[in-house]
C-alpha positions as CSV (number, residue, x, y, z in Angstrom):
1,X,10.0,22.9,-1.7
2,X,6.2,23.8,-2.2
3,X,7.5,25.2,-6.0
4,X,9.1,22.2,-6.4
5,X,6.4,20.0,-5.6
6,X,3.0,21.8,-5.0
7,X,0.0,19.6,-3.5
8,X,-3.1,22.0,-4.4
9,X,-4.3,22.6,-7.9
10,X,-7.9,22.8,-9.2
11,X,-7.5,19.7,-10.7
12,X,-5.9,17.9,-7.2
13,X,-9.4,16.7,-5.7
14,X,-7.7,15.9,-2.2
15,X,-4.3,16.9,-1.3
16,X,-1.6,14.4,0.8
17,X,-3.6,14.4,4.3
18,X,-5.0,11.2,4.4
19,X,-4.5,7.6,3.3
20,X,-4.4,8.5,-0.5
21,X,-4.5,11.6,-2.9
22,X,-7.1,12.4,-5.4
23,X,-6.1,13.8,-8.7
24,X,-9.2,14.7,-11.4
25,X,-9.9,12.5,-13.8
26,X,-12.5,14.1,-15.7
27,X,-16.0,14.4,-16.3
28,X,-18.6,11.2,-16.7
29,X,-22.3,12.1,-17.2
30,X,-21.4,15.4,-15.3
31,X,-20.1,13.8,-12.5
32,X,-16.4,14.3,-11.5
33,X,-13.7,11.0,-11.2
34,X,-10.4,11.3,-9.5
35,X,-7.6,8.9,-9.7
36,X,-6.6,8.1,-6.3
37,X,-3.0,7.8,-6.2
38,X,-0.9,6.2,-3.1
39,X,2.6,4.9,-3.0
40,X,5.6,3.8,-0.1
41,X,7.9,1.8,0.1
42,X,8.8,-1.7,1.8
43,X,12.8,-1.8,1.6
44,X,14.0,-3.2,5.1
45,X,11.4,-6.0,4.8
46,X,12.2,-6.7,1.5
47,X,15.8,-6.6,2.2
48,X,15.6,-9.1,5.3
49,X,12.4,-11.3,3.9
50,X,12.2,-10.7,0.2
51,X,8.9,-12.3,-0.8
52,X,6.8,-11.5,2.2
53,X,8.4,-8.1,2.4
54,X,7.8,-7.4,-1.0
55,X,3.9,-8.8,-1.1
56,X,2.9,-7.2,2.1
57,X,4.0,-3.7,0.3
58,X,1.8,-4.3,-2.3
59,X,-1.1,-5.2,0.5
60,X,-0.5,-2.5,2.6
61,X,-0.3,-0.1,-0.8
62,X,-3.9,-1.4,-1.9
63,X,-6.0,-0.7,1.6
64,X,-4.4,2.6,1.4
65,X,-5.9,3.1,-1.6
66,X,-9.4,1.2,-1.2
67,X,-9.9,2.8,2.1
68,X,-11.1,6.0,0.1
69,X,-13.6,4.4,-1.4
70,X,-11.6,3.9,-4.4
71,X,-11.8,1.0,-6.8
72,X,-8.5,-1.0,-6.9
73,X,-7.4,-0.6,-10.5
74,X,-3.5,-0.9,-10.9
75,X,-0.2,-1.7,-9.3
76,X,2.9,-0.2,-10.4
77,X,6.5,-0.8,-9.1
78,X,10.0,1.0,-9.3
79,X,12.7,-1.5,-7.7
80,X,16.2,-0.9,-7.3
81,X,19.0,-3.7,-6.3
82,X,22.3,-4.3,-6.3
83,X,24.8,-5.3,-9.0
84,X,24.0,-8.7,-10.1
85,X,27.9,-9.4,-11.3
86,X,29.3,-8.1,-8.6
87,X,30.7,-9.6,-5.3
88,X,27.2,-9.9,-3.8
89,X,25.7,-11.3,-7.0
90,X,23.9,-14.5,-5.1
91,X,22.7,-12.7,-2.7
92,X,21.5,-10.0,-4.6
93,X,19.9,-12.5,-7.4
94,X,18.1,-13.9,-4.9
95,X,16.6,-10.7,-3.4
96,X,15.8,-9.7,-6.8
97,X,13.7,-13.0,-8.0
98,X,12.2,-13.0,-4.8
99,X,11.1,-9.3,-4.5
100,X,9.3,-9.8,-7.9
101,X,7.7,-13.2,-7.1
102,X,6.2,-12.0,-4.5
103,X,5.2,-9.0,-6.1
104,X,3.5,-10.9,-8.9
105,X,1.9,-13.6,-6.3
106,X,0.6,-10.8,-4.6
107,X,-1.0,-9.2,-7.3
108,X,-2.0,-12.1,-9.2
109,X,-3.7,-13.7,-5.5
110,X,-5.7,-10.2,-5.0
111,X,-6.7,-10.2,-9.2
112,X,-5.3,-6.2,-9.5
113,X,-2.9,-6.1,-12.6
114,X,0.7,-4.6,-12.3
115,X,0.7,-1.9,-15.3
116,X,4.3,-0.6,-15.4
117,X,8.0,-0.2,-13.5
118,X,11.6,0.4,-13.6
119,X,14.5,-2.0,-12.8
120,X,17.8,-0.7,-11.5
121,X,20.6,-2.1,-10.4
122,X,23.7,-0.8,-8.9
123,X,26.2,-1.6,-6.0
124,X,25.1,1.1,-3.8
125,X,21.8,-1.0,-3.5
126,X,24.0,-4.3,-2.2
127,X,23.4,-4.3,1.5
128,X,19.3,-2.3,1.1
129,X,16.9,-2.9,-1.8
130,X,14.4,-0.4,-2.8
131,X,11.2,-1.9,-3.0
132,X,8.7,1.3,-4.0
133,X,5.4,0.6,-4.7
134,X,2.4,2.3,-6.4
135,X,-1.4,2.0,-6.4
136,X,-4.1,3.3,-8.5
137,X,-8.2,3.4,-8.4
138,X,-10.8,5.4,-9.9
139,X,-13.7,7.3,-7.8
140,X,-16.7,9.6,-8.5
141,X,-16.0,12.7,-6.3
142,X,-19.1,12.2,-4.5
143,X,-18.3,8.7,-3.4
144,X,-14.9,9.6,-1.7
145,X,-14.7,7.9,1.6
146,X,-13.0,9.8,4.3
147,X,-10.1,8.2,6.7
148,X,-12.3,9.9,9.9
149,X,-15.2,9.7,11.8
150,X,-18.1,11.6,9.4
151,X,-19.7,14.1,11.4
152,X,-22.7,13.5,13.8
153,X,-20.5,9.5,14.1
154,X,-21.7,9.7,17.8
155,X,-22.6,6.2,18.7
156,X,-21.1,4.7,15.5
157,X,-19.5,1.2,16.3
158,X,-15.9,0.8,15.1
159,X,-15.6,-2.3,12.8
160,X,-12.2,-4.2,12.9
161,X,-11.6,-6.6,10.2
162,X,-8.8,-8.1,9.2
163,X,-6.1,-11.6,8.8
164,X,-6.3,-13.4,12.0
165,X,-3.8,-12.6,15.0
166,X,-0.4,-14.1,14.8
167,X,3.1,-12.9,16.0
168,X,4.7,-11.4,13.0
169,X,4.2,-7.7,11.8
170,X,5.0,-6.5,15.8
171,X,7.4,-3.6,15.5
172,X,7.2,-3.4,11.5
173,X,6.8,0.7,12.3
174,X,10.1,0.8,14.2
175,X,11.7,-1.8,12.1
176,X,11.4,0.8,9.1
177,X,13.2,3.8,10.1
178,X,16.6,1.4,11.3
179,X,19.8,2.0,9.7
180,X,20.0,-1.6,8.4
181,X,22.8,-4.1,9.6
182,X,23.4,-7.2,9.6
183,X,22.2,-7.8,12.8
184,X,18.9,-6.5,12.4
185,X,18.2,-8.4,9.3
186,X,17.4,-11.7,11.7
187,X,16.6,-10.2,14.5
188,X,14.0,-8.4,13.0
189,X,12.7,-11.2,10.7
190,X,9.4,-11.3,13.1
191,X,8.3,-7.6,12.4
192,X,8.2,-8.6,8.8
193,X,4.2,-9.6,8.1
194,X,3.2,-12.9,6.8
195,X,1.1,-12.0,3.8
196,X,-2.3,-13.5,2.8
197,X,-3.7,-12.2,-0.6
198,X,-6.3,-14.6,-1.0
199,X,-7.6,-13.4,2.3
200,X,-7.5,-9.6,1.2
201,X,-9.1,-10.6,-2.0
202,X,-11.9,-11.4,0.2
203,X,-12.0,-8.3,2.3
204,X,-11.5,-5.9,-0.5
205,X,-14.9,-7.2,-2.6
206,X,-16.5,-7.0,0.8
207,X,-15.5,-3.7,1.3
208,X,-17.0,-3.0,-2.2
209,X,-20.4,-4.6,-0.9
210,X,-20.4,-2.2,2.5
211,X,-19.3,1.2,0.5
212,X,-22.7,0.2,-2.1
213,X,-24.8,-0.8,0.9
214,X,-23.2,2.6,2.7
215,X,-24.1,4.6,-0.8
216,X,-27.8,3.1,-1.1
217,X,-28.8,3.4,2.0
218,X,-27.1,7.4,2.7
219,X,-24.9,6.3,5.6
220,X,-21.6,8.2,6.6
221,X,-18.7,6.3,7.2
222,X,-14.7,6.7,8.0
223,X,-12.6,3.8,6.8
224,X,-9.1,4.0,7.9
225,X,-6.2,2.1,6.8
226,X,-4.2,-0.3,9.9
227,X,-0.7,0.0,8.6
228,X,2.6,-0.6,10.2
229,X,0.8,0.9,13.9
230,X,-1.8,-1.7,13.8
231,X,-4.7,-0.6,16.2
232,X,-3.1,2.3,17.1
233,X,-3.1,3.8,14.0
234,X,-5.5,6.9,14.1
């Protein structure tokens, strides 16, 4: 496996232990930029609440990758469904048209442009839709933001920030790792996350604001990503 896909290279500036990887860009001025690369993917949400399931794996894709430090530059997104002729066609037309729209509404609400992506469709993908998702931003090397306490944190406060509380999203960890059926699609409905882009539009330029105050002013920080496990993500 490690032939197959190898994770260390001189030009990999930070290997798949955090949030995001770091490949090299290049050199600007004598100073190093990586891409920072992230992707996942949202398929049992999508499958059981197409838009929101689809937009809120495009949110989740973007703090993974701003949570290095990383400007937000691109989306991109593979998608598989099933066959649109075929006995499920309605139901799969609609998953289809509503995965993208709320693909596009995502990433038009948040102002980060979708650059590429593949369509497929097939009848293996009837009954679960593959919803992958990529994301993309640019940092100098220096600038990487860490997703852990920097050393000496002691007496640091942790900042929480946020949509407000509501009760969907609980169990969206769980929820993932099912062998889908039909009667998990409504029972599980609730663990799917209402999304609010304009909202994260918002926290991601103020996240911007803090890493330039953070830069000026020489002051360490961790910023970690609260998928799927909420608070109790590490």
């Amino acid at each position: 496996m490690k032939a197959l896909l190898p994770t260390n290279a001189p030009n990999v500036i930070l290997g798949p232990v955090e949030d995001s990887g770091i490949v090299e860009l290049g050199y600007i001025n004598n100073e190093r930029y990586g891409i920072v690369v992230s992707h996942e993917s949202h398929n049992h949400p999508s499958q059981v609440v197409p838009y929101e399931g689809a937009a809120t794996g495009v949110g989740g894709i973007i703090r993974d990758v701003l949570c290095m430090g990383a400007k937000v530059i691109a989306i991109a997104d593979p998608l598989r469904f099933g066959n649109p002729n075929g006995k499920n066609k309605n139901k799969v037309k609609y998953i289809a048209n509503e995965v993208i729209n709320g693909i596009a509404g995502y990433g038009d609400a948040v102002g980060i442009p979708n650059i590429c992506g593949d369509v497929y469709f097939n009848d293996s993908f009837d009954e679960n839709c593959l919803v992958n998702v990529v994301c993309l931003g640019i940092v100098k090397e220096k600038d990487i933001i860490h997703s852990f306490a920097p050393a000496n944190a002691e007496n640091y406060d942790i900042v929480v920030v946020g949509k407000a509380t509501d009760n969907s999203g609980f169990g969206g960890a769980a929820f993932a790792s099912l062998i889908l059926d039909e009667k998990d699609r409504e029972s599980n409905r609730g663990a799917v996350q209402v999304p609010d882009p304009f909202l994260k539009n918002v926290i991601i330029r103020a996240s911007y604001a803090v890493f330039e105050e953070a830069r000026k002013n020489g002051i360490g920080l961790g910023f970690k990503d609260m998928g799927a496990g909420g608070i109790m993500c590490k």
